[in-house]
N, C-alpha and C positions, 0 to 999 in steps of 0.2 A: 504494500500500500504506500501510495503519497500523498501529501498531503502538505496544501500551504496553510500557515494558520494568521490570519491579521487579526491587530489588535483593532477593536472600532470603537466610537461613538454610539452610532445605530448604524443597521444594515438591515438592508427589504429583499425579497426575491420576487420578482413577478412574471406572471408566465400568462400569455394575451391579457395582459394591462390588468392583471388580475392578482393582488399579492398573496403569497402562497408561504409565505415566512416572513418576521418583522419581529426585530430585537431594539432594544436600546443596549446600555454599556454591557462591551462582550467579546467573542470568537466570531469570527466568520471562518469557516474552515473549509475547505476545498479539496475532495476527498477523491481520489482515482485510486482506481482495483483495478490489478493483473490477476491472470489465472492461476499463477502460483501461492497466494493469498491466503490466511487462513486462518480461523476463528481467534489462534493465539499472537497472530499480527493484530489481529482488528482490537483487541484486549489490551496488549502492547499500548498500541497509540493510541487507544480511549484515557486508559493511564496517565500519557504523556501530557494529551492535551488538558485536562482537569487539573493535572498539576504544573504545569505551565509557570513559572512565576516572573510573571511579565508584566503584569498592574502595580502602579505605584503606589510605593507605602506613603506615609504621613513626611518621609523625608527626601520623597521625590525618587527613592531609588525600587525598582523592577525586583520585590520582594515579597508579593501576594498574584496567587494563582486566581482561577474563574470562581473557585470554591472560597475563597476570602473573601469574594467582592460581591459575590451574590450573582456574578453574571448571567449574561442569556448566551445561547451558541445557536447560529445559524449554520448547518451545514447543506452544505449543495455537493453532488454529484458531478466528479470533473474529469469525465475520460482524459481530456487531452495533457494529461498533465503525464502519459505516458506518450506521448506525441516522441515521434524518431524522427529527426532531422538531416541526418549521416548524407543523406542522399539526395539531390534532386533542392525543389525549392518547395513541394508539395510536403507535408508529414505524412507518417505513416503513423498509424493505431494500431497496429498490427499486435501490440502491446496489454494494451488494454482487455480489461478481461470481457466477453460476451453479458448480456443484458442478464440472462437466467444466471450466471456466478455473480457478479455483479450485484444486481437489485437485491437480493439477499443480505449480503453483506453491506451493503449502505443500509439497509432496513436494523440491522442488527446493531451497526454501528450508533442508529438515531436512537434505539431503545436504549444500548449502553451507557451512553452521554445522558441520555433524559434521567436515570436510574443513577450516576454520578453526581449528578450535579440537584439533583430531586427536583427538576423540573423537567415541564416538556422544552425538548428540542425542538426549533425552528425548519422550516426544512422548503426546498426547493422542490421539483417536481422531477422525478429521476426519467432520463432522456427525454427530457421536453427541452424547448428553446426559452432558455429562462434569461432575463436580464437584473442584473444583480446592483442596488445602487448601496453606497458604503461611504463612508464618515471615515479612513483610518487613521488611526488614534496613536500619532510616535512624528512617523509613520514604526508600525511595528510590524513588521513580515517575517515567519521564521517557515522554513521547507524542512520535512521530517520525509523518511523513508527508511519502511522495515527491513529493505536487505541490504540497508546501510548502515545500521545501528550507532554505530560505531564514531560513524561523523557527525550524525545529528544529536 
């Protein structure tokens, strides 16, 4: 799994002009699954993300997670974040895990984080044409990936 996580203000997802998720202070998280993927990845960086500590404390410094702050987490479904380049000026997905591996595991993922953080997750519309509007809040960007453990 990959995943970008921003720190926001608020963040909405809307899908035909229609908002399908709407946070105020929080995650927006941007979640892509390969087929090699699996229950104890998505545990992993359910983890990761809740504990996160990246909201500032009382002294301005990046020392309280989502679960300190009381946050909300919007996640979306983001095949292309397996996007291959290597070649050509088109990407390839080729990467990307199929919709039935896939929708699963982003479903699993939303229950996780709701059950984390004892709220419901926010959520986008898995393979629809969503447009995502966001506040972020630094700006604070951090990229995680499970068969990279190591780096992230």
């Amino acid at each position: 799994m990959r995943a970008v996580i921003q720190r926001v203000k608020h963040a909405s997802c809307a899908v035909d002009e229609q908002i399908t998720g709407q946070i105020q202070k929080g995650l927006v998280i941007l979640l892509g699954i390969e087929e090699a993927d699996t229950i104890e990845d998505l545990k992993w960086l359910g983890q990761k993300f809740v504990n996160l500590r990246i909201f500032e404390d009382e002294q301005g410094l990046m020392n309280k997670s989502i679960l300190d702050i009381g946050g909300n987490i919007l996640l979306i479904s983001q095949f292309t974040l397996f996007a291959q380049t290597k070649k050509g000026n088109r990407p390839s997905f080729i990467r990307a895990a199929k919709p039935d591996t896939a929708k699963p595991l982003y479903e699993e993922m939303a229950k996780l984080l709701s059950q984390l953080i004892d709220q419901p997750v926010q959520l986008g519309i898995f393979g629809a044409d969503m447009k995502i509007n966001l506040l972020n809040d630094g700006p604070v960007t951090i990229i995680m990936d499970t068969k990279d453990k190591d780096n992230f």
